[in-house]
Each structure stands twice: as C-alpha cells, then as structure tokens.
C-alpha positions in Angstrom: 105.2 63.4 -101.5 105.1 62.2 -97.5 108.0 64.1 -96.1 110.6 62.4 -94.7 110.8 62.0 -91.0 114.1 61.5 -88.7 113.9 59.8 -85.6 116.7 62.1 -83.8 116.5 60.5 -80.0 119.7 58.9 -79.0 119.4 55.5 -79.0 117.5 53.3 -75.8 115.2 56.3 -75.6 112.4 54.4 -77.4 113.4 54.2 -80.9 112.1 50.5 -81.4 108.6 51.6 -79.6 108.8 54.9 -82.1 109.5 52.1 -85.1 106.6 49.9 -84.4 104.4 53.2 -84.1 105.3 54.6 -87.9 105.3 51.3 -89.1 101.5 51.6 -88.0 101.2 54.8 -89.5 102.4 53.2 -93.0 106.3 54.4 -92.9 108.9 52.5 -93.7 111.5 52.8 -91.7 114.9 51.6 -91.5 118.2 52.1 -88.6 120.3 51.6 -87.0 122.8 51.3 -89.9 126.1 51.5 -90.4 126.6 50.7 -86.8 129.6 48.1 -87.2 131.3 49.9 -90.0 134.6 51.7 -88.9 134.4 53.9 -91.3 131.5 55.0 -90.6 132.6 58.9 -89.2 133.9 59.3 -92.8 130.9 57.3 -94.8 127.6 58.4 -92.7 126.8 60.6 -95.5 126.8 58.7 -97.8 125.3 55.9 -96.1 122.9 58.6 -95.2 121.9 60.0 -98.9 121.9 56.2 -100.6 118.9 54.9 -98.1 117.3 58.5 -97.7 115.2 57.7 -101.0 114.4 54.0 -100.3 112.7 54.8 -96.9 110.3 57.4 -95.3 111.6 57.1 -91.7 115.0 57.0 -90.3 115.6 55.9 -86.5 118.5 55.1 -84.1 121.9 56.2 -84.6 123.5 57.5 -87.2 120.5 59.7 -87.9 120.8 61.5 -84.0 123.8 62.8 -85.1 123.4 63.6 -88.4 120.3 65.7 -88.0 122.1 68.8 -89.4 123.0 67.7 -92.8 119.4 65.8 -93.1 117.7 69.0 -92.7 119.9 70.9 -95.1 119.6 67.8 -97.9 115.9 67.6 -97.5 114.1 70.5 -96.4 110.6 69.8 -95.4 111.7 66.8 -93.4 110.1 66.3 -90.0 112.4 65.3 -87.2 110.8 64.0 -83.7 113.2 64.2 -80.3 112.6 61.2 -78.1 113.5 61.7 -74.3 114.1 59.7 -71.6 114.9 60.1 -67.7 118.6 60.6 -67.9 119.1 58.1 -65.0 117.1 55.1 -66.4 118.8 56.0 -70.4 122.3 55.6 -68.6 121.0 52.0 -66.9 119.8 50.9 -69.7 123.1 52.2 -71.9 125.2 50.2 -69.2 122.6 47.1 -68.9 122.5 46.2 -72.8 126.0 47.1 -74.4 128.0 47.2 -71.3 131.7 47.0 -72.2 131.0 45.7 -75.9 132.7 48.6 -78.4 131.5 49.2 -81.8 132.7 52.0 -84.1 129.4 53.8 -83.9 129.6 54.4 -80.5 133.6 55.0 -80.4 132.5 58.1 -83.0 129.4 59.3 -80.9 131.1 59.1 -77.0 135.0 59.4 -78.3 137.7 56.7 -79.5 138.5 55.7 -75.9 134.4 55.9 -74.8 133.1 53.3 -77.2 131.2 51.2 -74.9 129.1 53.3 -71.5 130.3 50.8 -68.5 132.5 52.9 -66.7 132.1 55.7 -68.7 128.8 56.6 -67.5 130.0 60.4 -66.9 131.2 61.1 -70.7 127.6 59.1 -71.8 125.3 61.3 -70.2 126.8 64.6 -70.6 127.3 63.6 -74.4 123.4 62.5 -74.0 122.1 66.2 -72.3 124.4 68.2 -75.0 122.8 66.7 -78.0 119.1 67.2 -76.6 119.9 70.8 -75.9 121.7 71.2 -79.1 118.3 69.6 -80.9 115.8 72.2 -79.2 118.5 74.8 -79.7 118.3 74.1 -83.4 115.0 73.7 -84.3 114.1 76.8 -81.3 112.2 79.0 -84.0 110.4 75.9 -86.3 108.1 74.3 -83.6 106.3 72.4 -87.0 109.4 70.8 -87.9 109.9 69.1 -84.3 108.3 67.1 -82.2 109.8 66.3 -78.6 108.0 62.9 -77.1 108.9 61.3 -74.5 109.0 57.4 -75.1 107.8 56.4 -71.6 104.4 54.5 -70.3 102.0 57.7 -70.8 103.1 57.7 -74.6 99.9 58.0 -76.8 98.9 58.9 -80.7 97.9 62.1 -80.6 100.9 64.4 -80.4 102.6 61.6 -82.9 99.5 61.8 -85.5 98.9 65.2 -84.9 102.3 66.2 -85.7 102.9 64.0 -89.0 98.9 65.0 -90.1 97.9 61.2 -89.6 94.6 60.0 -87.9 94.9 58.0 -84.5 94.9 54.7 -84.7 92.6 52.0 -83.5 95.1 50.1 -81.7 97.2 50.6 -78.2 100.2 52.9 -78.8 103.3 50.2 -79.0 105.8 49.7 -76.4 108.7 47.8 -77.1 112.0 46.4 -75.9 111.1 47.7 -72.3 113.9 46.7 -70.3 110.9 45.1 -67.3 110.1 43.1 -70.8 113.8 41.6 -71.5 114.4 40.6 -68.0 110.7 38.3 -68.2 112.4 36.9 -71.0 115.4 36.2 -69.8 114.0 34.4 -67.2 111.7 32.2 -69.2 114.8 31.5 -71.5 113.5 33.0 -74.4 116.2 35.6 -74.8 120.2 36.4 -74.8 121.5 37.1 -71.5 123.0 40.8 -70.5 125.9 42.0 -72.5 125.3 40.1 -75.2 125.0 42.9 -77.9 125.3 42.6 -81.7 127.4 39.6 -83.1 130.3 41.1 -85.1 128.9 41.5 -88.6 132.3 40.3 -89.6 132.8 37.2 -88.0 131.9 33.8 -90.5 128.9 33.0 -89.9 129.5 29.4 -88.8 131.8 31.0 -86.0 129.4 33.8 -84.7 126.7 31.2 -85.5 128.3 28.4 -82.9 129.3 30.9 -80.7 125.8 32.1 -80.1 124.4 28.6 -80.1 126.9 27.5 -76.9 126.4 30.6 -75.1 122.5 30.3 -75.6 122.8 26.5 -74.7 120.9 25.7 -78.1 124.0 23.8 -79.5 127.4 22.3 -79.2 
C-alpha cells in the first residue's frame, strides 16, 4: 500500500505547485477542506479520518496543523515541510486574503486574527512556531520528512527521491506564482486582489451575481 503523504507547509508556501507535482507522480490529492466550516476546530478530525482513506495526499490547511494526530492514526505516513522566505509568505498572506475572515484561519492565527492585514505580527510568528515545531518533531526520523522549499530552484529529485518515485520527464510545476496572478490580472483573465473564496453559504444565484458584477461579466 503507497503510504500516505501530508503536505504540512502552511498555506501560500507552494502547496498548489506541490499539488500539481504528486498529481504527476500519480497521487491523488485533495485540500484545502473544511476551510469555511466554523466548526471546523471541533470537526477537523473527523473531517480528517473520513477523506484520509479516499485520497493518498493531503495539502493546505487543515492538514499543517493536524500533523500530530496524522502521524499517530497512520504510522508510515510521509509528511513533506514546504518553506518559504518569511517576508514574501507574509505579502502574499496580505496580497490574496487581505481582511477577508474565514473560520480556518480565525482557528490557526486566533478568534480576533482571522484574516493577516494588519495582523502581519501574530501571522508570522504563528508561521516560524509551526516550522520549528515540524523539525522539532520529526528531529530523530529524517525518512519520514522532507523540508522543500517551494521557490524557482525547486526540482524532482529530493521530491522522487524521498517518496521512492522516478523523476519525471516533464519541468517541475510552478503554480499560482503571485508574478503569474498579477499578468492575469492585467490581461483580465482573473479576480482582482482580495477577492478570496465566495462564502460557500451564500445561494448561489447571489454569490453567483455578485461575482459576475464585480468581474464585469454580468449585470
């Protein structure tokens, strides 16, 4: 049985490029989830243990945070630490969610923290405590890690050497750079700063129109 493998980098640290690369490898892989649920401090385990058997990979919150209990539950598991500069995670934090709250993020960065613009301080040092808590962890089981940095010298081989894979034949992905969302923006071909997740609760005729008028695609 392919062990399972936990994408444990906070999110905007590379998770969609670290997606697309496991998706190449043959995983399937599913997260974020839960991330508009506000219950979800109380139901992340068992949101956790009902997709654990339906997919191989897990990335993006909740599974940062839930690393712990993962590793108890299913020993064997491989868990991989994406990093990024500290400065550019924070920009990009405060770039793409800006003062939009979910309850993921009010449970992760504290009830009153739950969106990083303006509370860049309580962000990062939340950010630095779970990366040293990670290595601190997993200090004496260097197989059951892997710390990558997501950045533009990411390849295959520490990837495909750590999950027993061969290399493939194809460029190592890159995705949802933020250089890349800001040529889109300016060809039109994407939503503007801010816009974040459409509430998951709204009808969808309202969220629908509401996107369509803010996008200029509709009335």
């Amino acid at each position: 049985m392919t062990a399972k493998v936990f994408c444990i980098g906070f999110h905007k640290t590379g998770t969609k490029s670290l997606t697309a690369a496991l998706g190449t490898l043959g995983y399937r892989v599913t997260g974020p989830n839960g991330v508009r649920d506000p219950d979800i401090a109380t139901k992340v385990l068992d949101l956790a243990n009902a997709l654990v058997p339906k997919y191989d990979a897990f990335q993006d919150n909740p599974w940062p945070i839930i690393y712990r209990e993962m590793d108890a539950r299913y020993p064997g598991s491989k868990f991989i630490l994406t990093l990024r500069d500290r400065d550019a995670w924070i920009r990009s934090q405060v770039n793409h969610f800006g003062t939009e709250v979910t309850p993921m993020r009010q449970w992760i960065y504290g009830e009153h923290a739950g969106f990083p613009a303006g509370n860049e301080d309580i962000y990062l040092a939340r950010y630095d405590r779970h990366n040293a808590e990670v290595r601190e962890y997993f200090a004496h089981r260097p197989d059951d890690l892997l710390v990558m940095p997501i950045d533009d010298s990411a390849d295959w081989e520490p990837l495909c050497r750590f999950l027993g894979r061969p290399i493939p034949d194809v460029p190592f992905p890159h995705r949802n750079k933020g250089s890349d969302r800001q040529v889109r923006r300016e060809r039109g071909e994407g939503p503007p700063p801010h816009l974040g997740l459409v509430d998951v609760a709204a009808p969808r005729s309202t969220a629908g129109g509401f996107l369509r008028r803010l996008l200029g695609r509709g009335r």
